[in-house]
C-alpha positions in Angstrom: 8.1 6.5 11.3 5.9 8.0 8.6 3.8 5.4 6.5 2.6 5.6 2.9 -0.5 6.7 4.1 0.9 9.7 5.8 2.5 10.9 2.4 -0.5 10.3 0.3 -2.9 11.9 2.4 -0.2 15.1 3.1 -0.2 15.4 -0.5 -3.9 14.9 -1.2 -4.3 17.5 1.2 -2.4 20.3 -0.8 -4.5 19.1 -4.1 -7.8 20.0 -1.7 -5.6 23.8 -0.3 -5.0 24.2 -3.8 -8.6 23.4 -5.4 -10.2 25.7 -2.5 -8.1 28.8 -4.3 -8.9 27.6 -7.9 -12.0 26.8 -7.8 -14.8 29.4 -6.4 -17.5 27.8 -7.6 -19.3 25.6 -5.2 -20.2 22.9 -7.0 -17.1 22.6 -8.9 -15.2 22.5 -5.9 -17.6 20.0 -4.6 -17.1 17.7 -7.6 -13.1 18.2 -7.6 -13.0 17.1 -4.0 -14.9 14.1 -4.5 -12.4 13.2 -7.3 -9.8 14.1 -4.9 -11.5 11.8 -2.5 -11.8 9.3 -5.0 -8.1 9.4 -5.9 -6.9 9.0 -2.3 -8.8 6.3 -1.6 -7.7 4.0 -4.6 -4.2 5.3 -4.0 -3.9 4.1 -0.3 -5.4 0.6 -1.3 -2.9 0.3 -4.0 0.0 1.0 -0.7 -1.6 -1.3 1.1 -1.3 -4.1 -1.1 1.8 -2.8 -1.8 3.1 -3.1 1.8 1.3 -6.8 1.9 2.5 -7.9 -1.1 6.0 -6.7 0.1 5.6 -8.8 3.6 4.3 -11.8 2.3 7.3 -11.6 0.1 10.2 -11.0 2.5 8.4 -13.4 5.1 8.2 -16.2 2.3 11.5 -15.7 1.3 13.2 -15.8 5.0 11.5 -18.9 5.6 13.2 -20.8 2.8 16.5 -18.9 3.4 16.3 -19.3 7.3 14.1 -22.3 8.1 13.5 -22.7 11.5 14.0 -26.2 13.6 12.3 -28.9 12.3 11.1 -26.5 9.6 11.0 -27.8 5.9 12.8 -24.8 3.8 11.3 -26.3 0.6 7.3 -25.9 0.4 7.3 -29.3 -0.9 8.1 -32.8 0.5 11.5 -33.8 0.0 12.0 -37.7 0.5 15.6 -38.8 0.7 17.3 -41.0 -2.3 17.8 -44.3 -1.1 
């Protein structure tokens, strides 16, 4: 299955194809690549948290949904009313 990463790279990619035809210049191109570079990286550390943030969420929520045996579903202490 194709990841986040997969997609942002792919379309970083094309942004680096289509720099290479715009721009002839050397140093321009060097400059727009490491902007390009730039870009890529803060975009897959914002999918990666994403994904985290996403897990830690779904796991969280199954284990007060679904506790297992012996497993509080509350993340508190609940003491029974006497």
């Amino acid at each position: 299955m194709f990841s986040p990463a997969f997609y942002i790279e792919s379309f970083q990619n094309t942004k680096k194809v289509l720099t290479n035809q715009i721009f002839k210049d050397a140093t321009l191109n060097k400059a727009a690549h490491a902007y390009i570079d730039a870009q890529t990286k803060f975009a897959l550390m914002l999918a990666d948290n994403a994904v985290e943030l996403a897990k830690y969420s779904v796991e969280s929520l199954s284990k007060v949904m679904f506790p297992k045996n012996g497993e509080s579903a509350a993340p508190y202490k609940v003491e029974p009313k006497q």
